[in-house]
C-alpha positions in Angstrom: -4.2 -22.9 9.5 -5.8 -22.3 6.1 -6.6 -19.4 4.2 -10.3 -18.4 2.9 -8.6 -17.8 -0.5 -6.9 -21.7 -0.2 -10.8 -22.5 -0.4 -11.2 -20.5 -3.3 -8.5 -22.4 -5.1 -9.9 -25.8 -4.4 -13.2 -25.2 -5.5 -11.7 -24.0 -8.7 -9.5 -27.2 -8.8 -13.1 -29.1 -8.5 -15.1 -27.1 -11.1 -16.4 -29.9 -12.9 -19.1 -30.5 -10.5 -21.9 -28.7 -11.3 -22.3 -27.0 -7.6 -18.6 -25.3 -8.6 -19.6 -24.2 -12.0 -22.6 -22.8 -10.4 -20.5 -20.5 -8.3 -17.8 -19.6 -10.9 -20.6 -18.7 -13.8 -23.0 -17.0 -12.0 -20.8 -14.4 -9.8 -18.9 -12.7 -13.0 -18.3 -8.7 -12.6 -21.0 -8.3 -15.2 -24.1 -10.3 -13.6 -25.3 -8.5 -10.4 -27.8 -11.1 -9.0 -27.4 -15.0 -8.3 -30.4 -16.4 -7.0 -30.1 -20.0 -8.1 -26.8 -20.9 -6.4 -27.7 -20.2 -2.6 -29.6 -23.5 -2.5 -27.2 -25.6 -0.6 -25.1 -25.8 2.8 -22.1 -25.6 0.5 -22.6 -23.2 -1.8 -23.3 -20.8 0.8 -19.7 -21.5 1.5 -18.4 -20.7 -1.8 -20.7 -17.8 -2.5 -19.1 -16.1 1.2 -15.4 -16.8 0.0 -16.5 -15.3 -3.3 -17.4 -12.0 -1.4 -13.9 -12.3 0.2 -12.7 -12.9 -3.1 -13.9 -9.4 -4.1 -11.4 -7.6 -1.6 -8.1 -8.7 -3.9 -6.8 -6.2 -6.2 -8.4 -3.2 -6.3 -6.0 -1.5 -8.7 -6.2 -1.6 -12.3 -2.9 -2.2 -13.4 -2.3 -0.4 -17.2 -1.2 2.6 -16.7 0.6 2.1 -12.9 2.9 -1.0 -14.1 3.4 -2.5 -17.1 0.7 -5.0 -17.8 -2.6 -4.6 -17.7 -3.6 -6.6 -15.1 -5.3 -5.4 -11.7 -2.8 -5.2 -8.6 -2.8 -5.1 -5.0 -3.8 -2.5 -2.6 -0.2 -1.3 -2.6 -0.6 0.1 -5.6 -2.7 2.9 -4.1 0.7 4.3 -2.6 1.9 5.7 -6.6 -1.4 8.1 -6.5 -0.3 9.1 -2.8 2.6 10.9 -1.2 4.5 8.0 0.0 4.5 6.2 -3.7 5.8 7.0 -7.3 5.7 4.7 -10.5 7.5 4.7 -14.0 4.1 5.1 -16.0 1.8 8.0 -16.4 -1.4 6.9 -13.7 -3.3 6.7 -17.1 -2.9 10.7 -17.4 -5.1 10.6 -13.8 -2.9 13.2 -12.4 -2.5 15.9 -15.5 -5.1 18.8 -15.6 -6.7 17.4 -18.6 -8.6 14.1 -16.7 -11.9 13.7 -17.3 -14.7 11.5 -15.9 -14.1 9.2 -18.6 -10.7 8.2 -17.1 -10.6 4.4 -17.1 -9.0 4.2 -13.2 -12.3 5.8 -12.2 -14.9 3.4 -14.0 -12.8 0.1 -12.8 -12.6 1.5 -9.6 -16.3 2.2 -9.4 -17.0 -1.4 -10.8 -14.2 -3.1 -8.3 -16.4 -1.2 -5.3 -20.0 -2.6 -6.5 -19.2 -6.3 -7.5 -18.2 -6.6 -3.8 -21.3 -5.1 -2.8 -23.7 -6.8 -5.0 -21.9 -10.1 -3.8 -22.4 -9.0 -0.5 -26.0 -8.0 -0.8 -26.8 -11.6 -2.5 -25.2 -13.6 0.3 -26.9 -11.3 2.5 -30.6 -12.0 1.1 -30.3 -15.5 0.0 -28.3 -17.0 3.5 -31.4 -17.0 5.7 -33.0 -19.5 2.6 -30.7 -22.3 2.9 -31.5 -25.3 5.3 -28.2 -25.0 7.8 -27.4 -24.2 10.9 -28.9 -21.2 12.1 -25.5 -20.4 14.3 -23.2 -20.5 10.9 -26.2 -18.9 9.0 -26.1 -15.6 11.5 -22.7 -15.6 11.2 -21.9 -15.7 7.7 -24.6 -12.8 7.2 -22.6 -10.6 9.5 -19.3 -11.3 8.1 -21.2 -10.0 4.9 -22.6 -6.9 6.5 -19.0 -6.5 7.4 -17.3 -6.4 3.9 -20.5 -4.7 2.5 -19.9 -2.2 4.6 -15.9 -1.7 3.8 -17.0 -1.6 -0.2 -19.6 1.3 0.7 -16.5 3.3 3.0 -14.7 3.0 0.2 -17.3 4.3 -2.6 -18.1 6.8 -0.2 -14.4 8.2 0.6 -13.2 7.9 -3.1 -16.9 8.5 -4.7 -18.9 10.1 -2.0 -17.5 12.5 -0.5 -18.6 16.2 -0.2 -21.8 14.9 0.2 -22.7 14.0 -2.8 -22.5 10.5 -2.2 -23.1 7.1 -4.3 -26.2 4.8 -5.1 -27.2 3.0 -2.0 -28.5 -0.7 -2.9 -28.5 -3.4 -0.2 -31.3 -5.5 -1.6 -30.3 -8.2 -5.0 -30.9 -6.6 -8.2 -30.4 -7.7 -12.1 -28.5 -5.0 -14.2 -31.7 -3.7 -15.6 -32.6 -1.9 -11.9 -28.9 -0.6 -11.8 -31.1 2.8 -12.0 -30.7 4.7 -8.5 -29.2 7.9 -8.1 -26.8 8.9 -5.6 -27.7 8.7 -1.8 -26.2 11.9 0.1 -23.2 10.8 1.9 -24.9 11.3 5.6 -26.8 8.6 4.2 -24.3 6.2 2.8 -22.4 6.8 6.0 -25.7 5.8 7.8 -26.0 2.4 6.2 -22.2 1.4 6.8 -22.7 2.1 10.3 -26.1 0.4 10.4 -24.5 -2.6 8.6 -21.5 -2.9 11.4 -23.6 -2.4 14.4 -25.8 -5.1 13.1 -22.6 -7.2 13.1 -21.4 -6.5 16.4 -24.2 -7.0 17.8 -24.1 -10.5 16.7 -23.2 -13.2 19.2 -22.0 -15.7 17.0 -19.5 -13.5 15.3 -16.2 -13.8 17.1 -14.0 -11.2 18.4 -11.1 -12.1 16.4 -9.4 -14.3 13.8 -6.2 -14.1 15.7 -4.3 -17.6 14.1 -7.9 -18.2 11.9 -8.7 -18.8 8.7 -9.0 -14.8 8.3 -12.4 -13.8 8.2 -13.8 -10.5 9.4 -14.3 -10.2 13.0 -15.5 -7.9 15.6 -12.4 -6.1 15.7 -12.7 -5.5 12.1 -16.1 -4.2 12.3 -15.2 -1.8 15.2 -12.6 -0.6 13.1 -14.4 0.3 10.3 -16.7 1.8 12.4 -14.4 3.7 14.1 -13.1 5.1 10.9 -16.6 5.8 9.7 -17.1 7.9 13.2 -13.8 9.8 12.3 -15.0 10.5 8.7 -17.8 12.0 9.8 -16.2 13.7 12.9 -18.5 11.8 15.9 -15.3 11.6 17.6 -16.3 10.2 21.0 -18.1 7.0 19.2 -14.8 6.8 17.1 -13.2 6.8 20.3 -14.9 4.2 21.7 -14.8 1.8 19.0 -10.9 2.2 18.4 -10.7 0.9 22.3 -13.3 -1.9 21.9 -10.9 -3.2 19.0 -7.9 -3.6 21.9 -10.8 -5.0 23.8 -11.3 -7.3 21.2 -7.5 -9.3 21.5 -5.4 -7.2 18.6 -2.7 -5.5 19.7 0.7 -4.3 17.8 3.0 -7.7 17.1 6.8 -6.7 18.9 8.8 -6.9 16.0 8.3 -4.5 12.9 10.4 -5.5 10.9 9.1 -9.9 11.0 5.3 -8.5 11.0 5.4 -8.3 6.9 6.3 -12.2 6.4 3.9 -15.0 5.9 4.4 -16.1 9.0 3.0 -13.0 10.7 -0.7 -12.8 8.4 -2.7 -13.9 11.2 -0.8 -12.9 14.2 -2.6 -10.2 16.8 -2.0 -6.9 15.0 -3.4 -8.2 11.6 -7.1 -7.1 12.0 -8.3 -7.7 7.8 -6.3 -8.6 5.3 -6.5 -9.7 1.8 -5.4 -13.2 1.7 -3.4 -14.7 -1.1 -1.2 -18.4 -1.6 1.6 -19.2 -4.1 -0.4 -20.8 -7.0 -0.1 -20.8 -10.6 -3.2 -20.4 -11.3 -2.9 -16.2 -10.2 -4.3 -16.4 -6.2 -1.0 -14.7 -5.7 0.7 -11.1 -4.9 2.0 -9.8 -7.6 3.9 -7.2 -5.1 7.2 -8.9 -5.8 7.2 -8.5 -9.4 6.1 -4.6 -9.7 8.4 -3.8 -6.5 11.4 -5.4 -6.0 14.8 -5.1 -7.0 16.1 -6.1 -10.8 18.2 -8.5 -9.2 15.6 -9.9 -6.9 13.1 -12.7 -7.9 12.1 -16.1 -6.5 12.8 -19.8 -7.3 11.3 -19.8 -10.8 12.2 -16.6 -12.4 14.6 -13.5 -11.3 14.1 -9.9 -13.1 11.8 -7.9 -10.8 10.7 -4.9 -12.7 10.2 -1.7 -10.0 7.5 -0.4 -11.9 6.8 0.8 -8.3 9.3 2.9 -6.2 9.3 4.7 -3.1 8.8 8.5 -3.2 11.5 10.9 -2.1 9.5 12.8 -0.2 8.6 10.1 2.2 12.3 8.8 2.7 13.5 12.3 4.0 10.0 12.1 6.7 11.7 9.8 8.3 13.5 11.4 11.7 16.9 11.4 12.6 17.7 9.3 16.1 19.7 11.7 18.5 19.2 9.7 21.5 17.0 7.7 23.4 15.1 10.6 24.1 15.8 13.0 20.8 14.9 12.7 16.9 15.3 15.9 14.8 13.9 16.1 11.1 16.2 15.1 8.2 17.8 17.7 6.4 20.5 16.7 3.7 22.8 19.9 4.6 23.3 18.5 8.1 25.2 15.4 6.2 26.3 17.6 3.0 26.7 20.9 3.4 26.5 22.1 0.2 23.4 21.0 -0.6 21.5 23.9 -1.4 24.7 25.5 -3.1 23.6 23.3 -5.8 20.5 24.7 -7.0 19.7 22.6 -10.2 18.6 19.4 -8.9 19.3 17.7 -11.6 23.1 18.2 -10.5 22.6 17.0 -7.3 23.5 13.8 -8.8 27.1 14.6 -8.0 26.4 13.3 -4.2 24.7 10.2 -4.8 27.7 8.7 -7.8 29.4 5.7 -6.4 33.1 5.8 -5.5 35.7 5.2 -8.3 38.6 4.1 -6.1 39.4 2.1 -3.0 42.9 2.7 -1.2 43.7 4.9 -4.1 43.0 2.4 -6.9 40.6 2.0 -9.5 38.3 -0.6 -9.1 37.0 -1.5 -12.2 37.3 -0.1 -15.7 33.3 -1.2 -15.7 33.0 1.4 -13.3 35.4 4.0 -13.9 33.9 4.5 -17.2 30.3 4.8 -16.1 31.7 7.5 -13.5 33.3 9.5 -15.7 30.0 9.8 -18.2 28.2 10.8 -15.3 31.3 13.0 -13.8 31.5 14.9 -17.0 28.0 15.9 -17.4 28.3 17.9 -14.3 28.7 21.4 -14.7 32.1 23.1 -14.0 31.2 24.1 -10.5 29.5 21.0 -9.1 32.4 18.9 -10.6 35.0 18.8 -7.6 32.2 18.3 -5.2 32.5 14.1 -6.3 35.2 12.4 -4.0 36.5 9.5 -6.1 36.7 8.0 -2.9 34.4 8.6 0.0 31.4 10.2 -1.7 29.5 6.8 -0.8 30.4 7.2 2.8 28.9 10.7 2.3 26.1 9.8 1.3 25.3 6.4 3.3 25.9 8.7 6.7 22.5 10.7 5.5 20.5 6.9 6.3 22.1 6.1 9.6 21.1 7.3 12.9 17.8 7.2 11.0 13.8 5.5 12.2 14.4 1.9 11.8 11.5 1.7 9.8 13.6 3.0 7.2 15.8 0.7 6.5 13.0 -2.1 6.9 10.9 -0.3 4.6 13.1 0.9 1.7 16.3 -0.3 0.4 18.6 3.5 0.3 21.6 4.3 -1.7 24.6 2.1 -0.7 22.1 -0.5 1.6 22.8 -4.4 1.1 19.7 -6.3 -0.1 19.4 -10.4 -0.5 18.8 -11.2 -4.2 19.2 -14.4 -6.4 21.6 -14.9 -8.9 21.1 -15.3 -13.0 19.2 -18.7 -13.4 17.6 -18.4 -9.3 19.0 -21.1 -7.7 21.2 -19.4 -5.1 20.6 -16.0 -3.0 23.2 -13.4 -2.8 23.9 -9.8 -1.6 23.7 -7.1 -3.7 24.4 -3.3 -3.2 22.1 -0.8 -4.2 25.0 1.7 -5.7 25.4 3.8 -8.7 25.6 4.4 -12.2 26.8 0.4 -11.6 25.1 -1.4 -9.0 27.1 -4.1 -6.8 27.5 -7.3 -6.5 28.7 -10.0 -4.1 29.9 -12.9 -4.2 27.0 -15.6 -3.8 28.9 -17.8 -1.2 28.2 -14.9 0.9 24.6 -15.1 0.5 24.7 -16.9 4.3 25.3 -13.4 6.3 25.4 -9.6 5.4 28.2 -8.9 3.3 30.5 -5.8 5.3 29.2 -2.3 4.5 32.3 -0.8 3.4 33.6 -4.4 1.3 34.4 -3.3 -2.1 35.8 -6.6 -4.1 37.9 -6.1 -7.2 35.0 -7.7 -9.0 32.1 -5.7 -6.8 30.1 -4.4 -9.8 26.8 -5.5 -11.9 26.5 -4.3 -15.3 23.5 -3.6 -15.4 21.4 -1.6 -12.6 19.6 -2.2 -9.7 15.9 -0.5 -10.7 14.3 -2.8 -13.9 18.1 -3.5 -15.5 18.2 0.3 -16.0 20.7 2.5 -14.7 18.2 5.4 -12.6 18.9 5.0 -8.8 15.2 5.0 -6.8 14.2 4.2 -3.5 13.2 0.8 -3.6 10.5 -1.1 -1.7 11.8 -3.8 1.1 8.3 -4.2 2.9 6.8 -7.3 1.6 9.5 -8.2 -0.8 10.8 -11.6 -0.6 14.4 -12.2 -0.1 16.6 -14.8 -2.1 14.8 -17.6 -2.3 12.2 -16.8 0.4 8.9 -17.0 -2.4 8.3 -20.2 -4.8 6.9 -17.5 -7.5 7.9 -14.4 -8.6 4.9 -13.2 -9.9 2.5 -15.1 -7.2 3.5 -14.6 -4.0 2.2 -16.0 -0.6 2.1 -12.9 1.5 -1.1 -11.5 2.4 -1.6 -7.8 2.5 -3.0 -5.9 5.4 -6.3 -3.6 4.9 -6.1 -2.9 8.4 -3.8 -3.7 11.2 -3.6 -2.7 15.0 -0.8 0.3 14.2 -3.0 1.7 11.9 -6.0 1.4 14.4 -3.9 3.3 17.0 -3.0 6.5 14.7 -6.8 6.5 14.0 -7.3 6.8 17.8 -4.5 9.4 17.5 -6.2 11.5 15.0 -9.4 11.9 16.6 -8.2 12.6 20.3 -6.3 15.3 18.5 -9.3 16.4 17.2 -11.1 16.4 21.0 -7.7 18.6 21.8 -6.8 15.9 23.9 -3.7 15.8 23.0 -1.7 13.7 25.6 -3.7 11.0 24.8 -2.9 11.5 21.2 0.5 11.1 22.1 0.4 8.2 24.2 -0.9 6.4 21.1 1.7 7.3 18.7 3.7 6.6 20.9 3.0 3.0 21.5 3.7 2.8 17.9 6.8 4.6 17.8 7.7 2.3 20.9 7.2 -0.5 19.1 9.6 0.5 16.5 12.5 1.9 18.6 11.8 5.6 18.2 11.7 8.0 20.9 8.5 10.0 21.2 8.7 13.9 21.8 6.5 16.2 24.3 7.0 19.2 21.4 5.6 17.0 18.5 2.5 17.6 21.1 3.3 21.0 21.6 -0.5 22.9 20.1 -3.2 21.0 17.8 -2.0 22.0 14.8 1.2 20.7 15.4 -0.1 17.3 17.0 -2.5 16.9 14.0 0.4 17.1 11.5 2.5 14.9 13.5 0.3 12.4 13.6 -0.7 12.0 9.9 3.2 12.6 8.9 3.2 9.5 11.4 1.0 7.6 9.5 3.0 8.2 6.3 6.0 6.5 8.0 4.4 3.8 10.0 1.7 3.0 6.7 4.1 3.4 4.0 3.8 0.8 1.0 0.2 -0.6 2.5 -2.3 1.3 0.2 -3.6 3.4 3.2 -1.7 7.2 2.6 -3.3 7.8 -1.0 -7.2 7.7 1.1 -5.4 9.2 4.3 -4.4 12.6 1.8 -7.8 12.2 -0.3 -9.6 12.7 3.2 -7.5 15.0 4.6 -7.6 17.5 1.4 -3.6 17.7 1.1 -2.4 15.7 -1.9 -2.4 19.2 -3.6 0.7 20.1 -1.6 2.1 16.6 -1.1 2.2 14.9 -4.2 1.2 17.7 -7.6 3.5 20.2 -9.3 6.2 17.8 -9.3 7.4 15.5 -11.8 7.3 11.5 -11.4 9.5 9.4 -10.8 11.9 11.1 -9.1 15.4 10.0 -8.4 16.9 9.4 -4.8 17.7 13.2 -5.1 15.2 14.3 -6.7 15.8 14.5 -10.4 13.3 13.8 -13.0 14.0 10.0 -13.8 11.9 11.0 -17.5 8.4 11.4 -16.4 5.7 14.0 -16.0 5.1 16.8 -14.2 1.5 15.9 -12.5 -0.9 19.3 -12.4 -3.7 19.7 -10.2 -6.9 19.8 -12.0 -8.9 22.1 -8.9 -9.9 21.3 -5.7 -12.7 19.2 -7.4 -10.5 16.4 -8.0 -10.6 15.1 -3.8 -14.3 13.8 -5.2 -13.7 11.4 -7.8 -16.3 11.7 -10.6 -19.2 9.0 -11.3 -17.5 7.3 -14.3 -18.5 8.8 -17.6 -20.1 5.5 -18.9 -22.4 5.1 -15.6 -23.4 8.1 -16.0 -24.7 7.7 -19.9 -25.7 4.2 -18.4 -28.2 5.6 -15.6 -29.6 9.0 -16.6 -30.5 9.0 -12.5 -26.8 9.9 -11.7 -26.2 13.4 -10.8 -22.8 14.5 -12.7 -20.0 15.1 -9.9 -19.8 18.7 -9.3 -16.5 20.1 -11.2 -16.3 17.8 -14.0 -16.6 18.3 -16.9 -19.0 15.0 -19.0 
């Protein structure tokens, strides 16, 4: 099995014949039409997996992590509820953003090269002397990804009817000129465009162990979403069961699915493909996300320039039974929790314990205790136990939704690193002011929970060397020595997958009030996972319809999906602003800045200053100020 991007790689590897510079010079982000390369069998080959090629990293990076370099869809999750970052967003979330905001022009740019790719492969195919089966094909796997770039214009760009420019025909930068089409209309077109290719014979059902391409499950997923969008909830209905119809269906094991082994098994639906290469065809997920102490076989030093938010950890239920969960609340696990009203003090639950059978067990760490210890104030003082205030603490994450544990590393969790020069795997503890450390001839099974060796500290911490304790990311992370690169990893990252096709199902039978079906379909998720499934999270609509998105949040958590999800639901005013970022695992400001929400007229981001001063035909997004 080989990946569309492995293609890619090769023909870049090959670009001294003049076929392969053809492809590579004439598809830059700054050139909108190609004519002259869709001449041959195999260039219509390489100008398809350049259209694919459009789908990776749809994130400019300055600003989220510390280079400057575009990133993976993940990196959506810092601008939704379930993310945070250490940088600023590029001052996208203070009051004073305007449309001259860099995120929104590369964004904007990202969306269009994939279209006008799209719309060249689209005209030129039907030219080229080649099969006619293939030829049919390829144009529908086209229409396909055309149509994603225009949902995602429309949703970021788009929506509130003002919409973006329509263009579906090859143009040269000079007729860049439209103005925007109303979003009925852009809607129209993506729904035109993945009708078309459903309706093709030759387009297969699935890539279920294929190379990836887009499928007729993909396409009735994206339909189904743009049905949702625009509340036609019996068609979204439809298409969300034609999409089981179609082969996918949830893989059994949650926590395996995010491993290479899983990219192309039957919940994966469309994915963004990547290999290990030098040459950058990689995720850089590892890198931005993982533990300090984490890393791969040529370089250790992960940064976590990207951490999980509070807010999402506590979402996660509490496992009564097989039958029960309740909400997490920290004062069923420490009582006096809200006694302490300065969060910045809550701190005091979180420190690591100083002594084990009465003894000290390290200077290293008695003396980073006490400088935390002592800036308590007198009150909060004498609620640290020297020992036991990490068994506190730890009994908050058990009992808990497995995802978790599979999705974020917690306060006092075990997590597989690699030592100083990566060339063993070991178990580290995610514990503080000084993180832990096992030995590495452990690095064969979990280390116990409770183990605290005489030498069981790291001098420096667990988040980027520094000493702030986060929720870190485990989805997607490499452990040990799983990955050859650090910074290029093999893992491809899911735009859509089955789970995420069922919620969506979820969502809009809410909306028809039918609300046992709703829960039927979280529940196969929730099965899937080990969680029990409640009759009361059913109970009215209102309540069903914020069950299901909160179960979205969980389930969807570090995939790039809840940052749209809150955009199109109009609640990333009450989830994510009016807070400062990052936060610490209890909450305290970890040095950032407090993110204020410019108006209501931010949920429609603005056409990006520059295209507007570009195209004189571009109405101003209502709001902004230009």
């Amino acid at each position: 099995m080989k990946k569309i991007i492995y293609f890619l790689a090769i023909i870049i590897l090959l670009a001294n014949t003049t076929a392969c510079n053809e492809i590579l010079d004439q598809m830059p982000s700054n050139s909108i039409s190609g004519s002259s390369m869709w001449t041959t069998e195999e260039q219509v080959d390489q100008g398809v997996i350049g259209v694919y090629y459009s789908l990776q990293r749809p994130v400019q990076g300055g600003g989220i992590v510390g280079e400057s370099l575009s990133i993976g869809y993940y990196g959506y999750d810092v601008l939704g509820m379930t993310g945070q970052g250490s940088y600023a967003v590029s001052n996208l979330f203070l009051s004073s953003v305007t449309p001259g905001n860099e995120r929104f022009s590369f964004t904007w740019k990202w969306c269009y090269d994939g279209v006008h790719r799209a719309n060249d492969a689209i005209a030129y195919i039907p030219r080229v002397p080649m099969a006619e089966t293939k030829k049919v094909r390829l144009i529908a796997e086209c229409k396909i990804l055309r149509a994603f770039f225009y949902s995602r214009l429309n949703e970021l760009f788009g929506n509130g009817g003002i919409g973006v420019p329509l263009y579906t025909e090859p143009i040269s930068p000079a007729e860049a000129t439209k103005g925007q089409s109303p979003e009925a209309e852009v809607w129209a077109q993506v729904i035109k465009d993945l009708t078309e290719a459903i309706d093709e014979p030759n387009l297969p059902n699935n890539q279920i162990q294929g190379e990836g391409r887009v499928s007729k499950g993909a396409a009735y997923a994206l339909r189904g979403r743009a049905y949702l969008i625009t509340k036609d909830y019996d068609k979204a209905i439809a298409d969300f069961a034609k999409v089981g119809d179609c082969g996918y269906k949830l893989y059994p094991d949650y926590k395996k699915l995010f491993k290479v082994e899983q990219e192309r098994c039957e919940e994966m639906i469309l994915s963004v493909q990547y290999i290990e290469d030098p040459a950058g065809y990689g995720s850089r997920l590892q890198k931005f996300c993982a533990a300090f102490q984490q890393g791969s076989k040529d370089s250790r030093g992960c940064w976590t320039d990207l951490q999980v938010a509070p807010a999402i950890v506590d979402l996660y239920e509490v496992v009564v039974d097989a039958n029960t969960v309740k909400p997490f609340n920290w004062t069923d696990y420490v009582p006096e929790w809200n006694t302490v009203t300065d969060v910045e003090q809550r701190k005091v639950f979180f420190i690591r314990d100083q002594k084990v059978n009465g003894a000290d067990i390290h200077s290293t760490i008695t003396s980073a205790i006490n400088t935390q210890v002592n800036s308590l104030t007198a009150t909060v003082k004498p609620l640290y136990l020297p020992e036991g205030n990490e068994a506190r603490v730890k009994a908050a994450y058990a009992n808990r939704d497995p995802r978790l544990a599979y999705n974020v590393i917690t306060p006092y969790a075990n997590f597989l690193g690699v030592n100083d020069n990566s060339t063993a795997a070991g178990w580290y503890t995610s514990r503080w002011p000084v993180s832990g450390k096992y030995y590495f001839n452990q690095a064969n099974a979990e280390p116990n929970l409770n183990s605290s060796l005489p030498s069981d500290y790291y001098p420096s911490g667990t988040a980027n060397a520094n000493a702030k304790f986060y929720y870190m990311h485990r989805k997607f992370v490499g452990e040990g020595l799983e990955y050859q690169r650090r910074q290029d990893n093999p893992v491809d990252e899911p735009i859509i997958r089955y789970a995420d096709v069922l919620l969506l199902w979820a969502e809009a039978l809410v909306e028809k009030n039918d609300l046992s079906g709703a829960m039927g379909k979280v529940k196969q998720v929730r099965d899937r996972a080990g969680v029990p499934t409640m009759v009361s999270s059913f109970a009215n609509q209102t309540i069903a319809r914020n069950y299901v998105r909160d179960e979205r949040r969980r389930e969807l958590m570090g995939e790039g999906v809840n940052f749209l999800d809150e955009i199109r639901w109009r609640t990333l005013k009450e989830t994510k602003f009016d807070k400062l970022y990052p936060q610490l695992v209890w909450g305290g400001n970890a040095g950032g800045t407090s993110y204020q929400w410019p108006g209501d007229y931010w949920y429609t981001w603005p056409v990006p200053r520059a295209e507007a001063e570009m195209n004189p035909n571009l109405q101003h997004t209502p709001g902004w100020t230009y």
